[in-house]
HTML snippet that shows the backbone in 3Dmol.js (N, CA, C, O; Angstrom):
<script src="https://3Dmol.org/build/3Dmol-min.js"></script>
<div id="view" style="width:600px;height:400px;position:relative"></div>
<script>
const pdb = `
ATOM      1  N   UNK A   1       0.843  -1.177   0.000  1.00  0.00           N
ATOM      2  CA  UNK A   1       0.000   0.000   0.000  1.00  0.00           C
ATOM      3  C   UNK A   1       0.892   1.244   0.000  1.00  0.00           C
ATOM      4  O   UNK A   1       1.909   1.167   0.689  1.00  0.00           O
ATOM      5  N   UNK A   2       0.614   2.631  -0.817  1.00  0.00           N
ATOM      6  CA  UNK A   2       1.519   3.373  -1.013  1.00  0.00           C
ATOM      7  C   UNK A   2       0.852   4.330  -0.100  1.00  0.00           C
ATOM      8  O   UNK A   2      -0.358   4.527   0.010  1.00  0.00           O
ATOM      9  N   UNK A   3       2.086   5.043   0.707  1.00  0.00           N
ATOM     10  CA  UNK A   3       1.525   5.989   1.587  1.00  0.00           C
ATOM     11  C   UNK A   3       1.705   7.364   1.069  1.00  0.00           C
ATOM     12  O   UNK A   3       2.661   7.462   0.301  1.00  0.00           O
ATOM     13  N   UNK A   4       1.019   8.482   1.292  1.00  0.00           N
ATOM     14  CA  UNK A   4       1.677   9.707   1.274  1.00  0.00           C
ATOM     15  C   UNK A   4       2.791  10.322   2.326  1.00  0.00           C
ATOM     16  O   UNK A   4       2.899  10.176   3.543  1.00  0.00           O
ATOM     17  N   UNK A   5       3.434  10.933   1.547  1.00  0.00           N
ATOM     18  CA  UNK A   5       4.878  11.501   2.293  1.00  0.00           C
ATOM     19  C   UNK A   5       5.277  12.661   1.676  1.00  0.00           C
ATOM     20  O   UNK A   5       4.873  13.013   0.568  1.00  0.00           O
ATOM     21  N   UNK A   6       6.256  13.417   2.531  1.00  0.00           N
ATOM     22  CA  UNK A   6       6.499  14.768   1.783  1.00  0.00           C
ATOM     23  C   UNK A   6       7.671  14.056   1.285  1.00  0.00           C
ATOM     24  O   UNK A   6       8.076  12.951   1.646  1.00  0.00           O
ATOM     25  N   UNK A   7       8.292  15.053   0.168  1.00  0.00           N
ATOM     26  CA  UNK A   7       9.513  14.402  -0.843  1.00  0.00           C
ATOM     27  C   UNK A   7      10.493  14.894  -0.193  1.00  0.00           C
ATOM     28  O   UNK A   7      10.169  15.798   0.578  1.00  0.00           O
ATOM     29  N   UNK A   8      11.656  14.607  -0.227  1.00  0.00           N
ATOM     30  CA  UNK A   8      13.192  14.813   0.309  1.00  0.00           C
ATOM     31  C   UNK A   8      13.627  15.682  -0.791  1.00  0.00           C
ATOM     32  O   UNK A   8      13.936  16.872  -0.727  1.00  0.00           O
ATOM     33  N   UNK A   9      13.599  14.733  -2.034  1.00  0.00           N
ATOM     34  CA  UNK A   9      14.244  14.677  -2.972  1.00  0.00           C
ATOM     35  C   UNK A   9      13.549  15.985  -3.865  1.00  0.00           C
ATOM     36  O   UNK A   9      14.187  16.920  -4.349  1.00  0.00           O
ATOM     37  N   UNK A  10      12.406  15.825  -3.924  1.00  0.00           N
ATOM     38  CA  UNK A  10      11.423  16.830  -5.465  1.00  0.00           C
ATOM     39  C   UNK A  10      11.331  17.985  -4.474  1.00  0.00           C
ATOM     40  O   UNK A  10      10.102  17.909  -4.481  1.00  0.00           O
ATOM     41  N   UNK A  11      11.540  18.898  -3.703  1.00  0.00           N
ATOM     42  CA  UNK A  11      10.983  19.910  -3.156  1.00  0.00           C
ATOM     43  C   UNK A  11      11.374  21.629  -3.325  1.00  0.00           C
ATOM     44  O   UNK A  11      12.475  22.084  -3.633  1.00  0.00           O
ATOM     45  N   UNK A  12      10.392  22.233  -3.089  1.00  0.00           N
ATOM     46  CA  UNK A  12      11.473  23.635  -3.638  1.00  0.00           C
ATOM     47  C   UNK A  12      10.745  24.866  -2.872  1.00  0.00           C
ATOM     48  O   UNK A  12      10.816  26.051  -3.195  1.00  0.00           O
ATOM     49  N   UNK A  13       9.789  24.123  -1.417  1.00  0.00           N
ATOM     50  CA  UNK A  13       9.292  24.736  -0.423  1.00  0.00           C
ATOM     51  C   UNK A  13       9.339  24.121   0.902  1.00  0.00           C
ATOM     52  O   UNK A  13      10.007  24.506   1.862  1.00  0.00           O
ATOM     53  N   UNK A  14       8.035  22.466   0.798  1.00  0.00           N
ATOM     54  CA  UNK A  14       8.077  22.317   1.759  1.00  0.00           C
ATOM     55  C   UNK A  14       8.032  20.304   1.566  1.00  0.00           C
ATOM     56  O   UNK A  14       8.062  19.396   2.396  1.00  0.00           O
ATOM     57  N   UNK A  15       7.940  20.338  -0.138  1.00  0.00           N
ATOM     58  CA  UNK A  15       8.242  18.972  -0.079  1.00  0.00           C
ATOM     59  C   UNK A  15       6.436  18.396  -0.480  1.00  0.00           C
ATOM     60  O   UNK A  15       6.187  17.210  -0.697  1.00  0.00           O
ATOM     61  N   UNK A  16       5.430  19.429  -0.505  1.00  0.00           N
ATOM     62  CA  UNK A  16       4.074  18.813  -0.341  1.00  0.00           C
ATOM     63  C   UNK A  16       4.032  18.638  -1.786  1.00  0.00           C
ATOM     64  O   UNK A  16       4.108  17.442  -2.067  1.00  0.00           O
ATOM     65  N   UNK A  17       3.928  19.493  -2.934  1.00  0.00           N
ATOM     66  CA  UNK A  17       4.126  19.349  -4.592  1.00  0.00           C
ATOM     67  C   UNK A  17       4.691  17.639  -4.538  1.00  0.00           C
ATOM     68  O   UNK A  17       4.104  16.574  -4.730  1.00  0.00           O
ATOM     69  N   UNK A  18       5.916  17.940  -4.229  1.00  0.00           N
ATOM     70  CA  UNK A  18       7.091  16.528  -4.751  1.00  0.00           C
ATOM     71  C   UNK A  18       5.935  15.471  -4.494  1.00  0.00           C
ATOM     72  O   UNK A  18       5.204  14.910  -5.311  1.00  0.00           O
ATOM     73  N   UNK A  19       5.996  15.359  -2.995  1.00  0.00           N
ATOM     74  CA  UNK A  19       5.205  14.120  -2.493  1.00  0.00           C
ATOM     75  C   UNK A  19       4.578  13.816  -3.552  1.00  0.00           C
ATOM     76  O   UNK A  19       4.901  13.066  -4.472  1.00  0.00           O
ATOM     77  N   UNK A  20       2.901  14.944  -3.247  1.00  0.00           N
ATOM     78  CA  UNK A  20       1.989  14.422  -4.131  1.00  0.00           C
ATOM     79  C   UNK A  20       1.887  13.799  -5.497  1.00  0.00           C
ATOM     80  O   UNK A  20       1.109  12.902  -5.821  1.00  0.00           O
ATOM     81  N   UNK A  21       2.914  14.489  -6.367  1.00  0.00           N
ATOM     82  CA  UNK A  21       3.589  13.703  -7.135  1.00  0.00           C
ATOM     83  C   UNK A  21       3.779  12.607  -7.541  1.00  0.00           C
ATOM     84  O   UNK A  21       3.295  12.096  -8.551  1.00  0.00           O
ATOM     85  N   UNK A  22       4.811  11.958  -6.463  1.00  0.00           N
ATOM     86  CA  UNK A  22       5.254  10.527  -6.186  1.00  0.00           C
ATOM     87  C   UNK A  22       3.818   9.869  -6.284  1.00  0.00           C
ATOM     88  O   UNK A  22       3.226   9.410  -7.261  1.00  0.00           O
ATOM     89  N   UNK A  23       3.389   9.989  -4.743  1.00  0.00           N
ATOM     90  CA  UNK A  23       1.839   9.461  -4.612  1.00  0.00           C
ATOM     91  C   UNK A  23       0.977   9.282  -5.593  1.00  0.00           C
ATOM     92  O   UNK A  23       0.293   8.259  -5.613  1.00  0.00           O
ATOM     93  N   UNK A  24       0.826  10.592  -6.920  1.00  0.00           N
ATOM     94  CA  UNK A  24       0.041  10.107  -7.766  1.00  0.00           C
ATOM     95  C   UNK A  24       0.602   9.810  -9.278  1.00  0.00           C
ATOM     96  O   UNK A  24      -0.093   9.840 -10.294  1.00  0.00           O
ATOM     97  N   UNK A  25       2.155   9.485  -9.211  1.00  0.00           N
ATOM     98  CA  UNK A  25       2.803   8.880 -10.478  1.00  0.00           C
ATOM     99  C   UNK A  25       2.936   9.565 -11.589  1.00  0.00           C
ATOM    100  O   UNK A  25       3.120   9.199 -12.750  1.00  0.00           O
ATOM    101  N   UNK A  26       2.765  11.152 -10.852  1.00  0.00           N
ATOM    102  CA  UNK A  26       2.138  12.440 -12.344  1.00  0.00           C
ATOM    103  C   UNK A  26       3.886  13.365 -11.526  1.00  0.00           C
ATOM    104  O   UNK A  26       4.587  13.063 -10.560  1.00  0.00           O
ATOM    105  N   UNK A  27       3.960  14.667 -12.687  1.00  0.00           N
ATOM    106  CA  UNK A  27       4.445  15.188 -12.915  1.00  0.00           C
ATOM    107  C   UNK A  27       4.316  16.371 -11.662  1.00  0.00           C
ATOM    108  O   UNK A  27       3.245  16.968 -11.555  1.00  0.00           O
ATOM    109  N   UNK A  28       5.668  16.744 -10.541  1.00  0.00           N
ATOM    110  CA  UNK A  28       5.465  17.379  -9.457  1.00  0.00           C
ATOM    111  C   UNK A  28       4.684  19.038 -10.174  1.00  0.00           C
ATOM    112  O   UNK A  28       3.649  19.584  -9.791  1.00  0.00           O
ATOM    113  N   UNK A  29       5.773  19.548 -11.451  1.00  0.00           N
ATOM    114  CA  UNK A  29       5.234  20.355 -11.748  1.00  0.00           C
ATOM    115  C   UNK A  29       3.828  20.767 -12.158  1.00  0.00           C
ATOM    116  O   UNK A  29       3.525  21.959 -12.209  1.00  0.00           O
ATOM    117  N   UNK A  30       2.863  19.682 -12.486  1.00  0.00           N
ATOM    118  CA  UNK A  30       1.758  19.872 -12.954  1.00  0.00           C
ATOM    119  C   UNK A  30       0.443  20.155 -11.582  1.00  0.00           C
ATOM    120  O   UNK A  30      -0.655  20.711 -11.535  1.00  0.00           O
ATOM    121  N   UNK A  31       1.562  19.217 -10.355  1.00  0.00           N
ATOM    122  CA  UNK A  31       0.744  19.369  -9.036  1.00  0.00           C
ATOM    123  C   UNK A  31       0.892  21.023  -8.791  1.00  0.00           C
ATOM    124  O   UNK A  31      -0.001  21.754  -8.361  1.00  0.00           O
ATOM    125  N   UNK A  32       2.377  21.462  -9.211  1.00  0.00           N
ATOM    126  CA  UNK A  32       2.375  22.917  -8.446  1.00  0.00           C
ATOM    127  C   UNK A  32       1.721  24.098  -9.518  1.00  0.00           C
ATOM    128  O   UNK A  32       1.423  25.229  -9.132  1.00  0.00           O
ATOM    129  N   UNK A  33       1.594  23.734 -10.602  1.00  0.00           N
ATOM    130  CA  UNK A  33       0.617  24.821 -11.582  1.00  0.00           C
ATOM    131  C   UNK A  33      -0.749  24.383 -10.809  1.00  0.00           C
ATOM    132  O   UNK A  33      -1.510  25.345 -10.909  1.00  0.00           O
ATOM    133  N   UNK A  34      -1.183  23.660 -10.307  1.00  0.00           N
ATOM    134  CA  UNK A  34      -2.404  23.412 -10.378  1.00  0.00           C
ATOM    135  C   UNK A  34      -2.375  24.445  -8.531  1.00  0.00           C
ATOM    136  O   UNK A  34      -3.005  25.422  -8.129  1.00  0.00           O
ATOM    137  N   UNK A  35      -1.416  23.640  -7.960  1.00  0.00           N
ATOM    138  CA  UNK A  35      -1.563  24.763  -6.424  1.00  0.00           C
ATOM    139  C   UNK A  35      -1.640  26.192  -6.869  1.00  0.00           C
ATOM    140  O   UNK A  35      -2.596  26.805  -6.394  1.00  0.00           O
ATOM    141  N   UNK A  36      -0.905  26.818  -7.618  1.00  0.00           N
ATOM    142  CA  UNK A  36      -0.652  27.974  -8.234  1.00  0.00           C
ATOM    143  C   UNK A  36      -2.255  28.693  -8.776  1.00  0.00           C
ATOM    144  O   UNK A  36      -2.754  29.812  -8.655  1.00  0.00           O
ATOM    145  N   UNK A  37      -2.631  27.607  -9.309  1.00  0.00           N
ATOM    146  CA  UNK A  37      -4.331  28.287  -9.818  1.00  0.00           C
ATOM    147  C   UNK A  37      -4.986  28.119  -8.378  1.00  0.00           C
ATOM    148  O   UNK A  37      -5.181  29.184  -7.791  1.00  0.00           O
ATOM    149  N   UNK A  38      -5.241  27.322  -7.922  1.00  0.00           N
ATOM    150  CA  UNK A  38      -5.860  27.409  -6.299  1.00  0.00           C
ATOM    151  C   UNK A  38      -5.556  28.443  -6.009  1.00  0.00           C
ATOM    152  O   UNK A  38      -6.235  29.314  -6.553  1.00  0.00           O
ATOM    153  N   UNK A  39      -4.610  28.869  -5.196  1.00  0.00           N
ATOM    154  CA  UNK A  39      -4.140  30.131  -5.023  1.00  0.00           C
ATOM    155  C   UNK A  39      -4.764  31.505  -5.825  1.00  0.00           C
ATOM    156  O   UNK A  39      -5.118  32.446  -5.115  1.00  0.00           O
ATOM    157  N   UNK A  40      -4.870  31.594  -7.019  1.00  0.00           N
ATOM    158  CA  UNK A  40      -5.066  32.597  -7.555  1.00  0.00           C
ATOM    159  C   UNK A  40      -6.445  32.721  -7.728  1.00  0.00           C
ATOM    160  O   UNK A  40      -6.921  33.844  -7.565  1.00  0.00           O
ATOM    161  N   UNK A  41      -7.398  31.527  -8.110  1.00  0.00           N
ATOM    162  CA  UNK A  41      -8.894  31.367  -8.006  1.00  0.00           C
ATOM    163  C   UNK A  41      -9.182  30.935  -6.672  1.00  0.00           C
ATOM    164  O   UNK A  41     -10.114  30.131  -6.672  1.00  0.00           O
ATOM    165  N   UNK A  42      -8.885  31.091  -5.943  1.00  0.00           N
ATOM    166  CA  UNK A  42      -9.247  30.767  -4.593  1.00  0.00           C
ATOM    167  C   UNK A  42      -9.503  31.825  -3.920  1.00  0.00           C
ATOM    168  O   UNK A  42     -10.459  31.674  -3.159  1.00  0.00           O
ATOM    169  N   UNK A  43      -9.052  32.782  -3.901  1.00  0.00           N
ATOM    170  CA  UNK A  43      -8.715  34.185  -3.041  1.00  0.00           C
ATOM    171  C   UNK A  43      -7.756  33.465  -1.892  1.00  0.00           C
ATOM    172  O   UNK A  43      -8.171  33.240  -0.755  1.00  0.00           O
ATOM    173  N   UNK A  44      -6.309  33.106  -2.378  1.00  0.00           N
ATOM    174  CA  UNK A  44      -5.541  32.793  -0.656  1.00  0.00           C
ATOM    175  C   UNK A  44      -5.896  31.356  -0.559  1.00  0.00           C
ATOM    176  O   UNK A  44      -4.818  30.785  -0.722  1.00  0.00           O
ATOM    177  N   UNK A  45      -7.073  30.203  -0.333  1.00  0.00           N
ATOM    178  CA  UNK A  45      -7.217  29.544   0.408  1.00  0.00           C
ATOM    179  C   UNK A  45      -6.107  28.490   0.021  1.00  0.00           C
ATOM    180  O   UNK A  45      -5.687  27.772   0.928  1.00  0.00           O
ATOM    181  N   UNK A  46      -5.561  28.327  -1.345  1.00  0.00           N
ATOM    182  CA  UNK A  46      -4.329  27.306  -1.692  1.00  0.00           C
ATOM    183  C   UNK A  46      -3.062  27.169  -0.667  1.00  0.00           C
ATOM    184  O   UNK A  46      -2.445  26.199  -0.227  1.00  0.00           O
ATOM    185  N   UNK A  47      -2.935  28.834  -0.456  1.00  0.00           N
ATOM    186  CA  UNK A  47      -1.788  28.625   0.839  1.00  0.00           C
ATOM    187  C   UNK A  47      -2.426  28.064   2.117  1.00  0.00           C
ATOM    188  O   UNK A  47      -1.932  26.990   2.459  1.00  0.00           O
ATOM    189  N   UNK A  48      -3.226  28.447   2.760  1.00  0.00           N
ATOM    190  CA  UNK A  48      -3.622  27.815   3.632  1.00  0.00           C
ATOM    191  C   UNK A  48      -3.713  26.490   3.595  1.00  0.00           C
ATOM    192  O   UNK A  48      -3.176  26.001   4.589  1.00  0.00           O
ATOM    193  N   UNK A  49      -4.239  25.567   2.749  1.00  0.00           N
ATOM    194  CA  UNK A  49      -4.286  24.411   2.086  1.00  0.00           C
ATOM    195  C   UNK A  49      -3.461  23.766   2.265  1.00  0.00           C
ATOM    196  O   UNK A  49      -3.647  22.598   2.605  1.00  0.00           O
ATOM    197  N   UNK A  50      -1.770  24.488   2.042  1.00  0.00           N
ATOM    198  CA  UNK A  50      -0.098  24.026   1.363  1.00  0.00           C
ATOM    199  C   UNK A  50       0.071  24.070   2.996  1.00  0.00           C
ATOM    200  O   UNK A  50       0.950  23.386   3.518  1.00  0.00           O
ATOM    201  N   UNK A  51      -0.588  24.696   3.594  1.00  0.00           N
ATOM    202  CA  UNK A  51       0.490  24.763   5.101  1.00  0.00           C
ATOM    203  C   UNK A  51      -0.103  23.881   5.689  1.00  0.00           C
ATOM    204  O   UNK A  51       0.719  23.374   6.452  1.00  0.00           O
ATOM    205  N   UNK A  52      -1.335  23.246   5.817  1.00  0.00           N
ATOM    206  CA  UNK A  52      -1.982  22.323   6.299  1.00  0.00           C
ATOM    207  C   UNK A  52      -1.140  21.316   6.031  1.00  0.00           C
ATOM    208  O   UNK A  52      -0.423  20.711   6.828  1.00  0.00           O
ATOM    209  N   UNK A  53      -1.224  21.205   5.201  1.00  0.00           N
ATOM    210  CA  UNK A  53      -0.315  19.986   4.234  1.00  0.00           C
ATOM    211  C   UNK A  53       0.613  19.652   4.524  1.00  0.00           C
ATOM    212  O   UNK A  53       0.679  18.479   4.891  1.00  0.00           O
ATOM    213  N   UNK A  54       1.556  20.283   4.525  1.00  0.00           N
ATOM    214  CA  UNK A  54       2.877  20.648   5.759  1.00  0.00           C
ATOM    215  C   UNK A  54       3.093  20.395   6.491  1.00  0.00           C
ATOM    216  O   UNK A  54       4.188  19.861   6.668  1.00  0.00           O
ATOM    217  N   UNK A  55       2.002  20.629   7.715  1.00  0.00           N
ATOM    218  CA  UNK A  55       1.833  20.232   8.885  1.00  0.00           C
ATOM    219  C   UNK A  55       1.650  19.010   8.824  1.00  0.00           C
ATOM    220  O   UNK A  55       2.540  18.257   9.217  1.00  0.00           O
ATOM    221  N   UNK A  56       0.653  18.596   8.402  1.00  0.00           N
ATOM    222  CA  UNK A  56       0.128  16.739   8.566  1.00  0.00           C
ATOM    223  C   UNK A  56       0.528  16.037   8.192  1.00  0.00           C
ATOM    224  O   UNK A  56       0.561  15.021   8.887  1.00  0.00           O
ATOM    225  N   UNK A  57       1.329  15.962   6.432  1.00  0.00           N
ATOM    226  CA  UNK A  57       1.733  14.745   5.874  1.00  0.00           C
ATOM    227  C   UNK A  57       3.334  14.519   6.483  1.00  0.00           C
ATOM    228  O   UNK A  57       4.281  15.283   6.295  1.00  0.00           O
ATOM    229  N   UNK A  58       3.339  13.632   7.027  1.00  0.00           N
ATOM    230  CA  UNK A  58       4.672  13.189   7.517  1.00  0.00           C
ATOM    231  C   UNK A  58       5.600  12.997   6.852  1.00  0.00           C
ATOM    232  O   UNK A  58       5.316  12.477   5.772  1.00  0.00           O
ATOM    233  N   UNK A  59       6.701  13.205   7.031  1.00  0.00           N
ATOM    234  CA  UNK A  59       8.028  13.077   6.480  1.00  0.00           C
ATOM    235  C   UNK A  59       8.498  11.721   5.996  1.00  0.00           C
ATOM    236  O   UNK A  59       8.142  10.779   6.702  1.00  0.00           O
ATOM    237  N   UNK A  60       9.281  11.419   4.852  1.00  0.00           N
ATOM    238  CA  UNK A  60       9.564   9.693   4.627  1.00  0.00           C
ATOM    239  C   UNK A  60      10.545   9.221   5.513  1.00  0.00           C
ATOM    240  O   UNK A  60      11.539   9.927   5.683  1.00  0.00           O
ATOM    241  N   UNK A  61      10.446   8.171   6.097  1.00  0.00           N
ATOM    242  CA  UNK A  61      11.105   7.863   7.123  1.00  0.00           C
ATOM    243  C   UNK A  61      12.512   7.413   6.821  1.00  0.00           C
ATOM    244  O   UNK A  61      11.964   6.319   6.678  1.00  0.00           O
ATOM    245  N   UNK A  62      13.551   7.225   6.627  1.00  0.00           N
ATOM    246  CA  UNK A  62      14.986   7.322   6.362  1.00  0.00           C
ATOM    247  C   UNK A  62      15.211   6.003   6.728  1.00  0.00           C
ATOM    248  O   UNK A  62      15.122   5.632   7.898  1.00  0.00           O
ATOM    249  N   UNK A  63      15.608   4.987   5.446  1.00  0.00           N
ATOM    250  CA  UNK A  63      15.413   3.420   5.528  1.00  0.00           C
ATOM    251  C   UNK A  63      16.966   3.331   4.897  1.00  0.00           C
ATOM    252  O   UNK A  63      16.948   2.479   4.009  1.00  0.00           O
ATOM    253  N   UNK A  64      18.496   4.002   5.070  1.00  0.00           N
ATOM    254  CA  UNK A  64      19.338   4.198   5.047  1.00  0.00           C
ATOM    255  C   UNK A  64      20.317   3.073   5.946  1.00  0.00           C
ATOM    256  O   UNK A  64      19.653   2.228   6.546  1.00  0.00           O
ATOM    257  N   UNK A  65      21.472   2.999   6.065  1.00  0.00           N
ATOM    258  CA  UNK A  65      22.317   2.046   7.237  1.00  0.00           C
ATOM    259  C   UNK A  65      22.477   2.975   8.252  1.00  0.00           C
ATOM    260  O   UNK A  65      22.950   4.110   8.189  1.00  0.00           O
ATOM    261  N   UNK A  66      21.958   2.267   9.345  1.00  0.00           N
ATOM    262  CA  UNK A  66      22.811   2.435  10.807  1.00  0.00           C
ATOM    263  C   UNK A  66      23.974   3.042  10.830  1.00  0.00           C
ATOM    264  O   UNK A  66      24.967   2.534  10.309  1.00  0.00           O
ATOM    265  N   UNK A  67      23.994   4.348  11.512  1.00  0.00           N
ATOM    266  CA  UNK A  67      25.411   4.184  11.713  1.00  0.00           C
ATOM    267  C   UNK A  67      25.374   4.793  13.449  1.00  0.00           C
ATOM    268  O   UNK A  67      24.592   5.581  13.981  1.00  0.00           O
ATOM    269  N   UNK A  68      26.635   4.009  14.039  1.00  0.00           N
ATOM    270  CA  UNK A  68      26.821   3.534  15.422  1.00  0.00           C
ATOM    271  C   UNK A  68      27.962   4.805  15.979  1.00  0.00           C
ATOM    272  O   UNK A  68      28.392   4.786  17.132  1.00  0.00           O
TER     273      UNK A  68
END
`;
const viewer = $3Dmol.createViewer("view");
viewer.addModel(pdb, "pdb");
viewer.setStyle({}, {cartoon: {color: "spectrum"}});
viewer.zoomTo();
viewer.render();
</script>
């Protein structure tokens, strides 16, 4: 089962774009034009949205070697 996670790797704020991305096998940039119109047809509520987002989706957990 694939979880959502913010990205490490794709990010160029807070990592929520990248994630979603990953999660939905599409193009990060097409997630952040689309936040970008939220934002602008929204009046504001896209940021609010992005920081939520932020807050809740957890970070990917670091499945790297031990080191002692």
């Amino acid at each position: 089962m694939k979880k959502l996670y913010l990205s490490a790797d794709d990010r160029k704020i807070g990592g929520v774009c990248g994630g979603i991305g990953e999660y939905l096998d599409r193009d990060s940039t097409v997630i952040r034009i689309l936040f970008i119109l939220l934002v602008l047809f929204s009046f504001g509520f896209g940021v609010f949205a992005y920081l939520a987002m932020w807050l809740i989706i957890p970070k990917k957990p670091f499945n790297g070697p031990r080191q002692n």
